[in-house]
N, C-alpha and C positions, 0 to 999 in steps of 0.2 A: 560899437565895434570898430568901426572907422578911426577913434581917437585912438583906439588901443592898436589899431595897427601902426597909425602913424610915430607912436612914441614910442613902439618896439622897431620901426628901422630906425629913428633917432637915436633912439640906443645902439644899435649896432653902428650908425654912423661913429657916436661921440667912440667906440671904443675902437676902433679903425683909426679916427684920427690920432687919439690919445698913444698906443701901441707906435703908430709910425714916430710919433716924436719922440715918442724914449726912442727909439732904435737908431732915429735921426743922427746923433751924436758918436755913435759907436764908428771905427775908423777901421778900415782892414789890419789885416794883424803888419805887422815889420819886418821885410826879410830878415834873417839870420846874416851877422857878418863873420865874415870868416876867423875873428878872432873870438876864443873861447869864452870872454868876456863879453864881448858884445853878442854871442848868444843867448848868454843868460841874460844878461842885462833884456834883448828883447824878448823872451821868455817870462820873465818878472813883468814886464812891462803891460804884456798879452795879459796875462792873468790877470794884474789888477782891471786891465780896463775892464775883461769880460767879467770879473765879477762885480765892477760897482754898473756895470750894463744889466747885469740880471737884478741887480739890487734896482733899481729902475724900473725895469720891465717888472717886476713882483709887484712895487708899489704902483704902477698907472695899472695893474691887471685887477687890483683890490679897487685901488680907485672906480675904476669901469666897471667893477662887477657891484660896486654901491649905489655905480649912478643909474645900472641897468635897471637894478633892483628897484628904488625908488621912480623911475622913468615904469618900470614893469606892472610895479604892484598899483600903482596912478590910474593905469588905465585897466586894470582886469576886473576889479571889481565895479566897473558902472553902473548898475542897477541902485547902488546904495552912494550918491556922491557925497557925504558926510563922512563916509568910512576915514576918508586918505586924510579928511582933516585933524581927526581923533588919532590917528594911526600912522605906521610909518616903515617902510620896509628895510629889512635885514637882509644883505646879502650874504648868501653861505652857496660852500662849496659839497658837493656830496661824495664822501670821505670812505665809505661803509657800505654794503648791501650786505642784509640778512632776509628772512625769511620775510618778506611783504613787511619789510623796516629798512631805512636807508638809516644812517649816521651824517649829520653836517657839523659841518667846522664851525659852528656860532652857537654859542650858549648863555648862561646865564650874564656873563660879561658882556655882553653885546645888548639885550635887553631882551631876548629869548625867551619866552615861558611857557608851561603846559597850558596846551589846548588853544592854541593859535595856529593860523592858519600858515602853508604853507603850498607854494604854488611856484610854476616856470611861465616861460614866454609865451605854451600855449594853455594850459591851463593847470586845476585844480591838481595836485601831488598828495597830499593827504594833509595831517597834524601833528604837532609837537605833543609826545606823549612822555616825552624827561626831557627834562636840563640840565647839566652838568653847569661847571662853570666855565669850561670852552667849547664843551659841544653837544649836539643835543639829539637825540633819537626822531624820528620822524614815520609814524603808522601810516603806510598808503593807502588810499581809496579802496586798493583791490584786496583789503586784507579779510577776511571772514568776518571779524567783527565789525569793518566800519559799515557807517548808517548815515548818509549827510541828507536833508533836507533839501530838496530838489523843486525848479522848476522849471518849466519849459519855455524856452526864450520867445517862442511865437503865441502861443495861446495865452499863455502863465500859470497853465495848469499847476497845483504842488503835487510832492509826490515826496517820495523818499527811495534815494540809492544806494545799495549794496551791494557789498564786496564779493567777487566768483575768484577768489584765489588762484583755483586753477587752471582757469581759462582766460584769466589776467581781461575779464570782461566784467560790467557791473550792469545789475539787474535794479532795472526802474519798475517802482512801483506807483504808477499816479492812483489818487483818491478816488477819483471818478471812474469807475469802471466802461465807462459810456465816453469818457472823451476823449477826440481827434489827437491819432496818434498815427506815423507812417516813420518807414527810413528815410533819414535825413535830418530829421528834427533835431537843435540844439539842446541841450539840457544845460542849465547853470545851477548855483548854489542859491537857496532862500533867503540863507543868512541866518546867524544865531541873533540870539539877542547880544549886545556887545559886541556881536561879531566874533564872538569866543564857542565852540571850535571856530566856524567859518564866515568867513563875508561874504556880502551877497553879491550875487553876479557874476559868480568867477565861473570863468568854465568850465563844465564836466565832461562831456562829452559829446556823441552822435549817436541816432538809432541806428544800429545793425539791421535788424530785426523785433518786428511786432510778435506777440505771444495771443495765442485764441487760447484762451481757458475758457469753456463755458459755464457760466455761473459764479463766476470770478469775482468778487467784491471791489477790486481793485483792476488798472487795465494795467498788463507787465510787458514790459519789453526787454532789449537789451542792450547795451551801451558802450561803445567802445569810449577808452578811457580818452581825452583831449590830449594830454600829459602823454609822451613813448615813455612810461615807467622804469623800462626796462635799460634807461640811456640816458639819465639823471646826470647834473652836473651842475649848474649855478640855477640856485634856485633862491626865489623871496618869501621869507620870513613875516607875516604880518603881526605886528608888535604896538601894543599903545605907545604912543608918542609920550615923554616925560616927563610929568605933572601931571597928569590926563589920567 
């Protein structure tokens, strides 16, 4: 947890620095001189600079949101350190929101595919369930169908979590109907085999609240998502690395 913290302010450092030095270059705009000619002329002049300034600031904004990405996705999945070796993350933007489905700007051209994992700074977002060839659909955690295989960062209880659509919460189900469970407790991912949907370690969430079923097979509680779902923006794509 420590390394993931550390590499997400590095990330935010590298993208702070990166942003001031495109900006660095950019010069106030030129008075207007009084002759009609040298108005336009500084008019022409404004324009071009502000847009090869934006052509700058777009490209170090892609830049940083590749190195977040890879700096992001390094440290969330800890529990499995093989993952980042095999794997490699995709930085995308989120483009879209639909019904407990967001749209990201990276798809098949980037190296994007179905049932790969996708995730933010604090955690777990959901999976790629299409890819287009620039962009890709992505199913959240809190959608009615999903199911991710769960476990608990302090015991290692497993369990499995699912989607409350409409109360934008997820409902843990651990195996052991008998074990230590309270609010507070972290939940992370198991991990698929391949890591396809998910990788292991990445965060899910927090306990809200414990659930008393008596007779219960299972012990349920319920989850507030790690991820603010509902405030999506740069997010990492986890993607085999190519050869692999």
């Amino acid at each position: 947890m420590r390394r993931a913290v550390v590499l997400l302010v590095l990330a935010a450092a590298v993208s702070l620095v990166a942003i001031d030095r495109t900006l660095a270059p950019l010069t106030p705009l030129r008075e207007a001189g009084s002759a009609a000619f040298g108005a336009v002329q500084n008019a022409v002049g404004a324009a071009t600079r502000a847009f090869a300034g934006d052509a700058r600031l777009r490209a170090a904004e892609q830049e940083n949101a590749q190195l977040r990405a890879e700096l992001l996705s390094a440290g969330a999945p800890a529990a499995d350190a093989g993952v980042m070796g095999r794997h490699q993350g995709v930085a995308a933007h989120v483009v879209g929101f639909g019904r407990q489905r967001v749209t990201i700007d990276a798809g098949a051209a980037a190296g994007v595919e179905r049932d790969v994992t996708v995730l933010n700074a604090d955690g777990l977002v959901g999976k790629v369930t299409w890819a287009g060839p620039a962009t890709a659909s992505v199913s959240l955690i809190t959608d009615a169908g999903s199911s991710v295989g769960a476990r608990m960062a302090g015991s290692g209880e497993l369990g499995v979590v699912t989607g409350m659509p409409g109360e934008g919460l997820l409902r843990l189900s651990l195996f052991d109907p008998h074990a230590p469970l309270r609010p507070g407790d972290q939940v992370v991912t198991m991990g698929s085999a391949g890591s396809r949907p998910y990788a292991a370690g990445v965060p899910i969430g927090t306990v809200t609240e414990v659930e008393s079923v008596p007779g219960a097979a299972t012990r349920m509680a319920l989850v507030r998502p790690a991820a603010r779902l509902s405030a999506l923006d740069l997010v990492a794509v986890i993607v085999p690395r190519p050869g692999r």
